[in-house]
N, C-alpha and C positions, 0 to 999 in steps of 0.2 A: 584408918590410921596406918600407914607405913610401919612397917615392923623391921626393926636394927637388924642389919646383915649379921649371922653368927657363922663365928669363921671359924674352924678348926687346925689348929697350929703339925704343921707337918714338917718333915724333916727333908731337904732338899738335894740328899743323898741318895731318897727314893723313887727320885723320877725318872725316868726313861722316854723313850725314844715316839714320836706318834703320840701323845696324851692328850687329854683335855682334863686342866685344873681349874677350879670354882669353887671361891668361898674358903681359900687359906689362907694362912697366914706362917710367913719363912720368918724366923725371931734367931737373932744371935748365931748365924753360921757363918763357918769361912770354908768357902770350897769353891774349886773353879769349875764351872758348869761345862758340861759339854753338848748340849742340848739341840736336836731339829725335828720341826713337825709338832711343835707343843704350842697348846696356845692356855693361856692364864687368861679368866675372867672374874675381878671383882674379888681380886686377891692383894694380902700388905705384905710387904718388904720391910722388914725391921730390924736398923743396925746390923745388915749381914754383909762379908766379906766376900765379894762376891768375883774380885779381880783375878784377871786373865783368864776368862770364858770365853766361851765358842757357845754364840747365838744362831742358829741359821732357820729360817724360815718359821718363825717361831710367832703368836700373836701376842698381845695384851691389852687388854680391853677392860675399862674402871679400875686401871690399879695405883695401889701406889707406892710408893718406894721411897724411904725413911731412914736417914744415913747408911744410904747404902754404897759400896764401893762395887764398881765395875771398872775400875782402872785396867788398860792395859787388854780391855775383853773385842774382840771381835764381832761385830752387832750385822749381820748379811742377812736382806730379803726377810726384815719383820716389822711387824707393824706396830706402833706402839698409839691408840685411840682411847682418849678422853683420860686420859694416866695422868699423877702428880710423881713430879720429883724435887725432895724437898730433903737440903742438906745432905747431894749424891756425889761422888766422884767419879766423873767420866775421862781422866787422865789418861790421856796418849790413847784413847779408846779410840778405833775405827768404826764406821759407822758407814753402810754401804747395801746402794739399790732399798730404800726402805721408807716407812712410810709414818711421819708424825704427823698426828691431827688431834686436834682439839687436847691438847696435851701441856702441861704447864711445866719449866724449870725453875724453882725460885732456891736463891742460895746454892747452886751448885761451881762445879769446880769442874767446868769443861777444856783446861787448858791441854793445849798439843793436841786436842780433838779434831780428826779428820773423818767428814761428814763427803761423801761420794755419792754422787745421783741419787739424790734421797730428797724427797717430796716432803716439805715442810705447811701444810696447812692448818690456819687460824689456832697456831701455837703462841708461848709465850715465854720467852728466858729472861728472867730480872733478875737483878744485883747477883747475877754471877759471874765466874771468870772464866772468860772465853782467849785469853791470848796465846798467841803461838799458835791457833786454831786454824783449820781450813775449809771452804766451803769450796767445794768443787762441782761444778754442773749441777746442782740442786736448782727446785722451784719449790720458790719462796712464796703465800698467798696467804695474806691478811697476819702476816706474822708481826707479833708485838717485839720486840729490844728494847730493855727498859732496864737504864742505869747498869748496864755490865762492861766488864773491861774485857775492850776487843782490842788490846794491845797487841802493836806486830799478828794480827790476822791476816788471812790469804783469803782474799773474792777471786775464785775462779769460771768464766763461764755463769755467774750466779747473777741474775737482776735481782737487783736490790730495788726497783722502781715502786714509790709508795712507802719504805720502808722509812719507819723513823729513825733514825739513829742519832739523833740529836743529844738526847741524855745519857747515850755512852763513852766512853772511852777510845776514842777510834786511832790515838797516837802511833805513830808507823804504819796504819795499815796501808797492806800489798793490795789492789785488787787493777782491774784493767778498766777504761774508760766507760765500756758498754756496759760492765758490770754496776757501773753509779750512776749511769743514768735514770734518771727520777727520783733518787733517794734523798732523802727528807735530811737536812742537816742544819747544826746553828751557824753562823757567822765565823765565831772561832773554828772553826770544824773546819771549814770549805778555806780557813788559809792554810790550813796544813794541807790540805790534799790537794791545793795547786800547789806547792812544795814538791809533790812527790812526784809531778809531770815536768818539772822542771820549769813551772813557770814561775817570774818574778815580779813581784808589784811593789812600785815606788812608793 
């Protein structure tokens, strides 16, 4: 029989530079991280303040992160594998050269999020807000979009091909031609976005 992970509640004031963390638990802090070369495994994120941090090359693997704020934080060259984010704020957060996989969003609040050549694989973002958000040169692969507002988003450089986007929100979105090729959309969908080429239908 599988035995409940026992996690030890640490203080996020104490980490430094090069670590390996496993089996914590961050409860009720507000501090702005400065953090590279750290990698978290199998550790919770709960209700902490965590906006305008400096991430850099940093991992996380089975974690998960629980009203947590990261608004405003700079996310460079880390990985984030098999993690939940559940009721987060990734507000005006940069996100850049990095790697999600197997990784779930549900209820967060990624708006004015700018995502830069960052590898998105068999992810998940549902009923969140994504508008004012940017996707720049990223690859996208078996990723879910389910029920989120991608109002006024920017597809840059990004195939969307296989993507569904049919149950979101995609009102104003920016993206280039190549960028929608293959993307999965409903009927009302596809009259806006010949709207946005300039084309008219009687």
């Amino acid at each position: 029989m599988l035995q409940p992970i026992k996690y030890e509640t640490v203080k996020l004031s104490t980490l430094d530079y090069e670590i390996t963390i496993q089996k914590d638990r961050f409860a009720n802090e507000k501090i702005s991280l400065n953090i590279k070369n750290a990698d978290f495994k199998d550790c919770i994120f709960d209700y902490d303040d965590l906006s305008n941090s400096n991430i850099e090359q940093c991992s996380f693997i089975s974690c998960i992160f629980n009203h947590v704020d990261l608004s405003r934080s700079n996310i460079i060259n880390t990985a984030f594998i098999n993690c939940q984010f559940n009721d987060i704020k990734l507000v005006g957060t940069n996100l850049f050269n990095s790697v999600i996989k197997k990784t779930k969003f549900i209820n967060c609040n990624l708006s004015y999020i700018n995502i830069v050549d960052t590898k998105l694989d068999d992810a998940n973002i549902s009923n969140s807000e994504l508008n004012f958000g940017t996707f720049n040169n990223c690859k996208l692969s078996k990723l879910i979009l389910k029920d989120n507002d991608l109002k006024e988003s920017e597809i840059i450089n990004t195939s969307l091909n296989n993507i569904d986007m049919s149950s979101n929100n995609i009102e104003k979105i920016k993206a280039t031609l190549d960028s929608l090729t293959g993307v999965i959309i409903s009927d009302l969908q596809a009259s806006s976005l010949i709207t946005m080429f300039g084309i008219k239908v009687k």
